[in-house]
C-alpha positions as CSV (number, residue, x, y, z in Angstrom):
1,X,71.5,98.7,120.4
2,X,71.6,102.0,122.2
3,X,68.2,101.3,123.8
4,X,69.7,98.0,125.0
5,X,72.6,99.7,126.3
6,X,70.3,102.3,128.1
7,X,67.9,100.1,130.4
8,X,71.3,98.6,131.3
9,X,72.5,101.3,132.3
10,X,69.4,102.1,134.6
11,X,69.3,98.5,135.7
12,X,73.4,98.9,137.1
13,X,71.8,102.5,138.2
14,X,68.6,101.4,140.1
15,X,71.0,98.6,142.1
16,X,73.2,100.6,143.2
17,X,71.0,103.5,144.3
18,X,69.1,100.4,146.4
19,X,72.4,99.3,147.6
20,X,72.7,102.3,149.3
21,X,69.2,102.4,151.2
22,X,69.6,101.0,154.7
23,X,67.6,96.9,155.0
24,X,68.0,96.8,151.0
25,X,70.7,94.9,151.3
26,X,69.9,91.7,151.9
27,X,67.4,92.3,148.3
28,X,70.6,94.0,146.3
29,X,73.2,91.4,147.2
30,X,71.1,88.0,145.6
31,X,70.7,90.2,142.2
32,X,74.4,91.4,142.3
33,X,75.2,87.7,142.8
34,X,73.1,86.2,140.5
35,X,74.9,89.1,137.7
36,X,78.4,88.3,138.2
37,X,77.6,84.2,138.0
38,X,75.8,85.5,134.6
39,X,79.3,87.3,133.7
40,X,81.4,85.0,135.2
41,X,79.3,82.0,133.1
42,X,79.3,83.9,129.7
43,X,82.9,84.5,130.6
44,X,83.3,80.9,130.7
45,X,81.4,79.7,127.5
46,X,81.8,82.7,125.5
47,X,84.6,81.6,123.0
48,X,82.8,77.9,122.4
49,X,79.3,79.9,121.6
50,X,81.8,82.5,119.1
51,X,83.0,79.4,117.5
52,X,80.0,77.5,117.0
53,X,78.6,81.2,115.8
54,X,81.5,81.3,113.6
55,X,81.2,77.5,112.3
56,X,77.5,77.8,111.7
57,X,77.9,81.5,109.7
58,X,80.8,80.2,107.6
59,X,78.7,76.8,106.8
60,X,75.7,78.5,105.7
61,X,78.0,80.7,103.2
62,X,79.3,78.0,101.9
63,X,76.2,76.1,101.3
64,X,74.6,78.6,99.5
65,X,77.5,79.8,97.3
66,X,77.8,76.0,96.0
67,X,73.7,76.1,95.6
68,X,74.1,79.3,93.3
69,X,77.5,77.7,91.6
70,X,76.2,74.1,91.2
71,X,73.3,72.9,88.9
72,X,70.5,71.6,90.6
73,X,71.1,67.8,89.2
74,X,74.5,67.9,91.2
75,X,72.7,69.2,94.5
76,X,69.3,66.7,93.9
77,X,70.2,63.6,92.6
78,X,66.3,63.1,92.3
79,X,66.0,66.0,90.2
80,X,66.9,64.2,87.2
81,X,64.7,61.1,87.8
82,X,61.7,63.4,88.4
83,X,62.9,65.1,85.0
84,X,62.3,61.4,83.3
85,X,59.4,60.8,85.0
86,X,57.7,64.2,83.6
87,X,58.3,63.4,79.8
């Protein structure tokens, strides 16, 4: 996470040290766009992809407590007509 944090860091760095260099700008101001849509976009969608984060962690708990509670003839239906089948 701190290496991710880093090469952000030096990313943000490296555009604003071009920002500053004279017939960069017309190159700097595109990328500085194209950021704050990304922001301004995550922004947007950020709590529906937290929810569906949240639905899908809480879901797959759920589903394998009742596999570890439940025998497998309640979870497979087939289980017990394979069971027949065998003897």
């Amino acid at each position: 996470m701190n290496e991710i944090f880093m090469w952000s860091g030096v990313g943000v760095l490296c555009i604003i040290v071009m920002s500053k260099i004279p017939g960069l700008e017309h190159f700097v101001k595109p990328i500085i766009d194209l950021i704050f849509t990304f922001v301004k976009f995550v922004a947007e969608n950020g709590t529906n992809w937290s929810i569906w984060m949240m639905k899908n962690l809480f879901g797959s708990h759920f589903e394998m407590v009742k596999h570890l509670v439940l025998p497998p003839e309640a979870l497979d239906p087939s289980a017990e007509v394979r069971s027949k089948e065998k003897k």
